[in-house]
N, C-alpha and C positions, 0 to 999 in steps of 0.2 A: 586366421581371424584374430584381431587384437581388440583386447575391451568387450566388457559385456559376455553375455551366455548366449547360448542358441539353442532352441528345441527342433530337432529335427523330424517331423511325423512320415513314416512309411507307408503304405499301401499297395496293393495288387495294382497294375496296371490294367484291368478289361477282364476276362474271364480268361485268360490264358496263367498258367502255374507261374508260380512263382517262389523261389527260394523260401518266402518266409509264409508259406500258406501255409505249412503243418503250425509252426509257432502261432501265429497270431489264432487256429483252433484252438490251440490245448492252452495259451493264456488268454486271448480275447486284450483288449486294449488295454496295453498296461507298458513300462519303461521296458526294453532290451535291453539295454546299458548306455555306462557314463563313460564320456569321453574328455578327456583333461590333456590341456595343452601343456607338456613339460618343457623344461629348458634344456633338460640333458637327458637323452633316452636309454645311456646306456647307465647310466647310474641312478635313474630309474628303475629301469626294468630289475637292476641289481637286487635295489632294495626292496622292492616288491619280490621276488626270489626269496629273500631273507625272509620276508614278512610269511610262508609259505602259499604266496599266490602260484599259477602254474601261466607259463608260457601256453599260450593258444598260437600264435605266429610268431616267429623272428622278426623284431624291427625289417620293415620293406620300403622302398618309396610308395608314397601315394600320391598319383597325376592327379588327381580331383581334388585334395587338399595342399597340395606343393611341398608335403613333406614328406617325414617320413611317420607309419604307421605302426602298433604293435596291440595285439592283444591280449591281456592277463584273464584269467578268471582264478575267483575265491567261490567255496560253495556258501561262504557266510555274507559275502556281498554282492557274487555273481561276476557279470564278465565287463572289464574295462578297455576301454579301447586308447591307451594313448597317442597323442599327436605331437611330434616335434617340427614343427617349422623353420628350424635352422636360424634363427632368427628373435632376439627377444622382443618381448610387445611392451 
């Protein structure tokens, strides 16, 4: 996605479980996390390393966003999700 921001809202699907049904009990409606499109993931993730964020996944491809994926979390900012699309916008 190039230009502009995007809020993504989630929900249960019907009454059957769902990954995020313990979460959304114990916080109720409120942000998961931020997602920032980088230009360079691996010196991203670097510096966020430095910064002492911690690795949650290895950069992976992601088929629904056409890139690739990663996600840091800080206990002081919580968990980020970046996205590299291979491609500048």
């Amino acid at each position: 996605m190039c230009g502009g921001g995007r809020i993504e809202l989630i929900a249960p699907v019907g009454d059957r479980k769902s990954p995020i049904d313990g979460y959304l009990q114990k916080m109720g409606s409120t942000p998961y996390h931020l997602c920032y499109n980088v230009e360079n993931m691996e010196k991203t993730v670097e510096e966020l390393l430095e910064m002492g964020f911690t690795m949650l996944e290895v950069p992976a491809p992601s088929i629904p966003l056409g890139g690739m994926v990663c996600f840091m979390y800080s206990c002081e900012i919580g968990i980020l999700e970046l996205v590299d699309y291979g491609h500048g916008c």
